[in-house]
N, C-alpha and C positions, 0 to 999 in steps of 0.2 A: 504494500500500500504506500505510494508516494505523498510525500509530505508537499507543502506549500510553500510557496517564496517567503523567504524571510523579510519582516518590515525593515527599519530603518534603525527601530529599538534595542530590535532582537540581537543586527548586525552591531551597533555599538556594544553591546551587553556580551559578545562575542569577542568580539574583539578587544576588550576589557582584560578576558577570562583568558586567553590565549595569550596577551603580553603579561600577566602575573603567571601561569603556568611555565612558561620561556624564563622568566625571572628566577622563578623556583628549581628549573632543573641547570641552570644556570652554577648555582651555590651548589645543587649536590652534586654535581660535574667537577666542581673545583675541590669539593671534600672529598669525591669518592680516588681524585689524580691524587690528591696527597694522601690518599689510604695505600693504593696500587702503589705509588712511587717513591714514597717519602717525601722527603724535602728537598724534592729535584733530584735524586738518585733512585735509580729503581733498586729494587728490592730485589737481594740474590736468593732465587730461588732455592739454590741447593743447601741452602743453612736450616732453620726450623720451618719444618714440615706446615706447622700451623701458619707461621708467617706467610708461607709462599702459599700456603690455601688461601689465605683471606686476602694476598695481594691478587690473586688470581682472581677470585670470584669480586674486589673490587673493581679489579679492569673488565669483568662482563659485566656487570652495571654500570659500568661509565657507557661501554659499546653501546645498551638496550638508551641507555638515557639520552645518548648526542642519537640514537633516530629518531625518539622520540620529539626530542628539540628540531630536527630535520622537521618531522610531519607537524609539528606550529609553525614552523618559521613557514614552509610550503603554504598551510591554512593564512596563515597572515598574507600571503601575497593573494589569497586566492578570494580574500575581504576585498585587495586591494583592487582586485581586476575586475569585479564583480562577479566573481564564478563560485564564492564561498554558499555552499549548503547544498551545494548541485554534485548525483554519482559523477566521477570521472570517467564510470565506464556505462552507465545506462543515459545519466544527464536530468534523472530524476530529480527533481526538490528532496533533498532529505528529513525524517522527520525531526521535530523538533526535541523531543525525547530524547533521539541519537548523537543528538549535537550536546543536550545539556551533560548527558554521561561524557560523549568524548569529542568535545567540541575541534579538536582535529581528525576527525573522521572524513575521509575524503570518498568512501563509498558506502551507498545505503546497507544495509543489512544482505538483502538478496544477493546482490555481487562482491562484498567481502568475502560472504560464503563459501563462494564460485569460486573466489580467488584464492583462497586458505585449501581451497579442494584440491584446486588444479598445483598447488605448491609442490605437492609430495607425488 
């Protein structure tokens, strides 16, 4: 079921939401470098086991966090262009529900599906 064009409110109220989200992964991007790396040295894996775990699983949270910050910064441009709330691959209005959960969602429901299927 296709959602509606978004007002004018909704896209400010958006766009609001998406530059504090951007802000936010911002700071854990710069904590989780200083967790992975130290203090501008990486962290030698072959010494404590625990250490090199927890540098490890911070460098894949930094990876999962900078796409995330990709998929706002994209949604910010896509405010900018007027294409924000539309699938990228059907061209649907998306609904506003989908946006409030993950207001950088670039495809409605039905085609992220497709897409997450066709992945594997």
């Amino acid at each position: 079921m296709p959602g509606k064009k978004l007002s004018d409110d909704d896209l400010k109220h958006f766009d609001g939401q998406l530059r504090i989200m951007l802000t936010v992964l911002h700071g854990d991007m710069e904590h989780l470098q200083v967790d992975a790396l130290g203090d501008g040295q990486r962290v030698e894996l072959q010494g404590d086991e625990g250490e090199g775990y927890a540098a490890e699983f911070s460098l894949e949270l930094l990876q999962r966090d900078e796409k995330t910050a990709q998929d706002v910064i994209d949604a910010i441009a896509r405010l900018e262009t007027g294409t924000f709330g539309r699938c990228t691959d059907c061209e649907n209005w998306l609904m506003k529900d989908r946006l409030r959960a993950m207001p950088h969602a670039r495809r409605c429901i039905s085609c992220q599906r497709e897409a997450e299927a066709n992945q594997f």
